[in-house]
C-alpha positions in Angstrom: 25.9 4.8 -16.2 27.2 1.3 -15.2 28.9 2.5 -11.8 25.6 4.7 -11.5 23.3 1.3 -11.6 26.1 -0.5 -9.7 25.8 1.6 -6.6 22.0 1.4 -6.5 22.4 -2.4 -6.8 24.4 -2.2 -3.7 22.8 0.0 -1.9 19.8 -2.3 -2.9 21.4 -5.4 -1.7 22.8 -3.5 2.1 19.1 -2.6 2.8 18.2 -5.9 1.5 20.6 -7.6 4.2 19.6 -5.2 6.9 16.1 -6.1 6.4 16.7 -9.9 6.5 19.3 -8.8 10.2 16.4 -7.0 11.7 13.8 -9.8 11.0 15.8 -12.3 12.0 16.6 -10.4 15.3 12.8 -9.5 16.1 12.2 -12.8 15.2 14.6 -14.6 17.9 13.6 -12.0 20.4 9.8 -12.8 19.9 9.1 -13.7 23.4 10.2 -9.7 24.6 8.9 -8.4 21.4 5.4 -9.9 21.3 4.4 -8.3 25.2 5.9 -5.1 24.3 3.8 -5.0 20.8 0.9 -5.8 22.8 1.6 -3.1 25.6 2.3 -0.9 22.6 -1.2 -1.2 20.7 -3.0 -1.5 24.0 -1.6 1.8 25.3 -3.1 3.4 22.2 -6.4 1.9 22.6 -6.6 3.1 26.0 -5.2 6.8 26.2 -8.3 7.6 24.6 -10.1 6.7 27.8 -7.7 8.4 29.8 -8.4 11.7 27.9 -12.3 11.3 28.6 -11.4 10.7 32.3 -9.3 14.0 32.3 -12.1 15.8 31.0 -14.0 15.0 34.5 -10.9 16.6 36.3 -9.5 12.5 37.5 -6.0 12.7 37.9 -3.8 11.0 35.1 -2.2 8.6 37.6 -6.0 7.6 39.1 -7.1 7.4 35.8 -4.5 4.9 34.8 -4.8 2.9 37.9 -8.5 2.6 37.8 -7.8 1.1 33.8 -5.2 -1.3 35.0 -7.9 -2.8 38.1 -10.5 -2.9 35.0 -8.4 -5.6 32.9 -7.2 -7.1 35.6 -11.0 -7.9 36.8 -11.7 -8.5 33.5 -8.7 -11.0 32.2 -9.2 -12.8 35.3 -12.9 -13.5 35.3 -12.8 -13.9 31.1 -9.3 -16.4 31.5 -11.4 -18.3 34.2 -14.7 -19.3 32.7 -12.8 -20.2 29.3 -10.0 -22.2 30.9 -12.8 -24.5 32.7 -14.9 -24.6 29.5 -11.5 -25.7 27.7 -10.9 -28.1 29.8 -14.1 -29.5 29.5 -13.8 -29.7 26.4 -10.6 -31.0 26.3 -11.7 -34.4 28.3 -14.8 -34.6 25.7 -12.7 -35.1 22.8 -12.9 -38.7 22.9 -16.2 -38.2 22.3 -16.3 -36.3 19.0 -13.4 -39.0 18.1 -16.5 -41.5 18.3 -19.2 -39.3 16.5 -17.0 -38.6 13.8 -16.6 -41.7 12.8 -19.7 -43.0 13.1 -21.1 -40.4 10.8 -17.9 -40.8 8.4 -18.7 -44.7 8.0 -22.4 -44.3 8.1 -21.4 -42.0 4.9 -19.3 -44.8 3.7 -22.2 -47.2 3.5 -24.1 -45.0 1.2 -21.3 -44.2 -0.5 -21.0 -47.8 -1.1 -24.8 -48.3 -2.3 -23.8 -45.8 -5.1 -20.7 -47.5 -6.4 -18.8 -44.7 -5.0 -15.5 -46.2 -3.0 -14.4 -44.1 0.3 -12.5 -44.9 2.9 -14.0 -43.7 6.2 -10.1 -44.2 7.9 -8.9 -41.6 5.6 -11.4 -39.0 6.0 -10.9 -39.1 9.5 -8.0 -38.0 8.8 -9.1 -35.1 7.7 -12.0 -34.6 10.6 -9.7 -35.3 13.5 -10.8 -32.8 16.1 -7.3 -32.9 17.3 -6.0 -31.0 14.8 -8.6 -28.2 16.4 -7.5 -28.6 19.5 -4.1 -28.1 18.7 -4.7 -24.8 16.9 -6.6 -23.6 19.7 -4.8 -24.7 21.9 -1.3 -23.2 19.9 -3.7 -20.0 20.1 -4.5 -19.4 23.8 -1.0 -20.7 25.1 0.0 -17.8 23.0 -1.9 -15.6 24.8 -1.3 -17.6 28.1 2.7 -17.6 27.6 2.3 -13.9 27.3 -0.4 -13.4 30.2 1.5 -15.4 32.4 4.1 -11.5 33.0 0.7 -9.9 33.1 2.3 -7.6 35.7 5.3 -7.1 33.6 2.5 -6.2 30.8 0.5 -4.4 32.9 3.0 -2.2 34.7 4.4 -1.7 30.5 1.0 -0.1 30.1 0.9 1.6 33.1 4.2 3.4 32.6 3.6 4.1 28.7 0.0 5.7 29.4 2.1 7.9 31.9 4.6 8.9 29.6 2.6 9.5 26.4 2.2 13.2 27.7 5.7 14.0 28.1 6.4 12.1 24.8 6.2 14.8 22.1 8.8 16.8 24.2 10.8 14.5 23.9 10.5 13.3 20.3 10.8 17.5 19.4 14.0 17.3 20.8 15.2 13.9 19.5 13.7 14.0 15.9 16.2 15.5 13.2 13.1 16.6 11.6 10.2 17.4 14.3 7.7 18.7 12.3 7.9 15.7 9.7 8.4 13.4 12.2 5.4 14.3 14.1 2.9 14.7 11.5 3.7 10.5 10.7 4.0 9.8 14.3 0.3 11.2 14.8 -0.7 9.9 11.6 0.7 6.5 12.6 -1.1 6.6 15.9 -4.9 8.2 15.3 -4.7 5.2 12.0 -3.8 2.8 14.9 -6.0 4.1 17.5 -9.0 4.4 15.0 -9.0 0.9 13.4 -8.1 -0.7 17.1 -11.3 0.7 18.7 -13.4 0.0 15.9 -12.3 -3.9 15.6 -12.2 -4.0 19.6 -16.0 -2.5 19.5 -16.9 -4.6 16.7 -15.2 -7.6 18.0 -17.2 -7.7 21.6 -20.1 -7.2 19.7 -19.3 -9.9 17.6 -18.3 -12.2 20.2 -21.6 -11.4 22.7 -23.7 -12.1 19.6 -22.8 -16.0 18.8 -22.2 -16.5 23.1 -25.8 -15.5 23.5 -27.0 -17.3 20.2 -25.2 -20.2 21.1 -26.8 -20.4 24.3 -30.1 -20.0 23.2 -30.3 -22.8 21.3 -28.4 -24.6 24.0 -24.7 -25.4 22.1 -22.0 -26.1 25.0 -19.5 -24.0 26.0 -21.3 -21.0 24.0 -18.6 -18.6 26.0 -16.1 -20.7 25.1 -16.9 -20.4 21.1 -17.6 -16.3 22.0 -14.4 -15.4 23.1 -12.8 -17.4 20.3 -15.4 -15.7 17.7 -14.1 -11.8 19.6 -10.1 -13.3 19.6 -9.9 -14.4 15.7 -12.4 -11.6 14.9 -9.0 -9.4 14.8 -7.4 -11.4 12.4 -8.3 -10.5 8.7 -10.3 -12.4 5.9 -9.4 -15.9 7.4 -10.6 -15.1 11.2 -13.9 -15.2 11.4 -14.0 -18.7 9.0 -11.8 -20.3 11.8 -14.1 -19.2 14.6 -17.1 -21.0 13.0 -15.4 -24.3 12.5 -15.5 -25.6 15.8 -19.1 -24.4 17.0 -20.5 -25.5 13.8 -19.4 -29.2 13.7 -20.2 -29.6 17.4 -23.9 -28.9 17.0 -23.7 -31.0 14.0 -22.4 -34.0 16.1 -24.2 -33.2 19.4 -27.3 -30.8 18.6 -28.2 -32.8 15.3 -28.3 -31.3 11.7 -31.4 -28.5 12.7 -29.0 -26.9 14.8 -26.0 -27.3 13.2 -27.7 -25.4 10.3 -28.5 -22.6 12.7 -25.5 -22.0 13.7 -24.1 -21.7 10.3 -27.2 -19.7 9.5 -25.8 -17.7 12.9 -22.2 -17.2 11.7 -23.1 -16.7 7.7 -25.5 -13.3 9.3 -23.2 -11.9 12.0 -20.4 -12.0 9.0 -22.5 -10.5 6.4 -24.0 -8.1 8.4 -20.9 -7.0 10.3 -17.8 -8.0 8.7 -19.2 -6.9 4.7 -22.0 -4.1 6.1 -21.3 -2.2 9.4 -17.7 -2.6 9.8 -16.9 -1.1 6.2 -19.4 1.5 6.9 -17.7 2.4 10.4 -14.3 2.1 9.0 -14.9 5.0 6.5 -12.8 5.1 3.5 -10.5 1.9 4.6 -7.3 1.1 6.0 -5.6 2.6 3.2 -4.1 -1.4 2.1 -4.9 -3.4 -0.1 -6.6 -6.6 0.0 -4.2 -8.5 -0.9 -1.3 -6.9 1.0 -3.5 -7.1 4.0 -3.5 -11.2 3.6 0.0 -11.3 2.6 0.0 -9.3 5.8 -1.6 -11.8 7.7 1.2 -14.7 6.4 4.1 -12.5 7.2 3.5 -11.4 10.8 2.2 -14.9 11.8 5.5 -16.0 10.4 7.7 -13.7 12.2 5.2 -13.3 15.4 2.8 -16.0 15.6 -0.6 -16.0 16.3 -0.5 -12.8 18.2 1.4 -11.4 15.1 -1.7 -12.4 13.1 -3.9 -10.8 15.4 -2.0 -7.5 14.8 -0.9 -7.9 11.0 -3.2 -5.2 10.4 -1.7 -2.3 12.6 1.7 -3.7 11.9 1.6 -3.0 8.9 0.0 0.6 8.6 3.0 1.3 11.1 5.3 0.2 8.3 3.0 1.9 5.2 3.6 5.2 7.2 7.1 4.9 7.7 7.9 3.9 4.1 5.8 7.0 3.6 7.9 9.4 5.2 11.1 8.6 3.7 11.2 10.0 0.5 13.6 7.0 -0.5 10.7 4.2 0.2 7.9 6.0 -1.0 7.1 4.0 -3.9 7.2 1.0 -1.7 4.5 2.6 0.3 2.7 3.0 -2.8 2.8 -0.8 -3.7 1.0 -1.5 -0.1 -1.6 1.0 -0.9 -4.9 0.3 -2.3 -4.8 3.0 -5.1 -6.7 5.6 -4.1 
């Protein structure tokens, strides 16, 4: 009995270390990891697209050539209108500096009239737009250290939506147990591929709403906040909070307090009537997680990925529910990172 319970403690412990190598490993090899991740997740977004083509009788290699002019035309003309609007609003920060406080000691005199001591340096502490500029820009020099090989990323894509066909040849043949191996490889990618498109869908839809919004009631750099409202959109529970931050207190400060209240007003909708209504309803039955291992989720892969890891916590970790799935050895595991049903 005790050499039984010792060998399962060791064996424990081994998988234990391994786990703690490979992290470490992906973790220092996060600048080849990330692009690949992202070539990875955008590959299954888009064979989808290369299947309709097919259907219309487009070659495979058109097809995937006409996709690759598409994002090209699209990153370029998306990363050009919010690099000038960031900038912009990079060189107005000196700005919000002096609005901030104005508003922080104008509170501090009312404070005072009430007996009610605050100290207006301290809280600007905690208002420093700064600190918001240094999230976003820790955020889009994510995106930019990654975009900046966006022919490395690119021709990754192009060469894995060329090769998906011949892939489950190949995995037959490598696989000590094909048909197993299959059924959570496809399982793995239509979970993927499903919950992808959806949030992408969703996302854009999101993002086109609080742009035009935004503009209509005439808050500046509206595509600016749009693209940062379809970005964090991907990331779970905390996401869309973050997105509203910066719009918000800038038509606060600049708009005045009508139209920083429709803006709130703005966000509070979109995020009931998308985030709790339509994208639940869309998303059928769930991701199969649970809620709290989705935000534990959300911690882990920022830690070990950064932002972009956060972005694709979700995915990541159905990948790893499956695979914990189909050994019979880690089931229970997969069990734990279920939501019970």
């Amino acid at each position: 009995m005790n050499n039984k319970l010792s060998s399962v403690g060791l064996r424990t412990m081994l998988m234990l270390a391994s786990l703690v190598i490979i992290l470490s490993g992906i973790k220092a090899a996060s600048q080849i990891v990330i692009p690949f991740l992202l070539a990875l997740f955008l590959s299954i977004v888009l064979y989808p697209v290369v299947r309709f083509m097919a259907r219309f009788r487009i070659p495979n290699v058109i097809s995937v050539i006409l996709i690759a002019l598409a994002i090209v035309i699209g990153f370029l003309a998306t990363a050009s209108v919010v690099g000038s609007s960031l900038n912009d609003f990079t060189r107005t920060l000196p700005q919000y500096r002096g609005l901030i406080g104005e508003h922080l000691r104008d509170l501090q005199f009312y404070a005072a009239q009430l007996n009610i001591q605050i100290s207006s340096e301290e809280l600007m502490q905690y208002f420093d737009p700064a600190l918001l500029v240094s999230f976003l820009t820790t955020m889009l020099s994510s995106f930019s250290g990654v975009m900046t090989n966006i022919f490395l990323l690119l021709m990754t894509v192009v060469f894995m939506l060329l090769e998906v066909q011949s892939l489950p040849h190949k995995l037959n043949k490598s696989l000590s147990n094909p048909v197993q191996g299959m059924i959570s490889i496809n399982n793995a990618i239509n979970s993927i591929s499903r919950y992808l498109a959806i949030k992408t869908v969703i996302s854009i839809i999101t993002g086109m709403i609080i742009w035009g919004f935004l503009s209509w009631i005439g808050v500046k750099y509206a595509m600016l906040w749009g693209v940062l409202g379809f970005m964090l959109n991907y990331i779970p529970n905390i996401g869309s909070f973050i997105a509203a931050v910066p719009p918000i207190l800038q038509a606060l400060l600049f708009n005045g307090f009508a139209d920083g209240l429709a803006v709130l007003g703005c966000y509070i909708a979109v995020n009931l009537m998308i985030g709790n209504i339509i994208e639940p309803r869309i998303m059928g039955r769930g991701l199969g997680l649970s809620t709290l291992i989705v935000f534990l989720s959300l911690i882990f892969w920022g830690w070990l990925l950064g932002p972009v890891g956060m972005l694709l916590s979700v995915p990541l970790t159905i990948v790893a529910k499956i695979m914990l799935e189909a050994n019979p050895g880690s089931h229970r595991l997969a069990i734990m990172l279920g939501d019970g049903k």
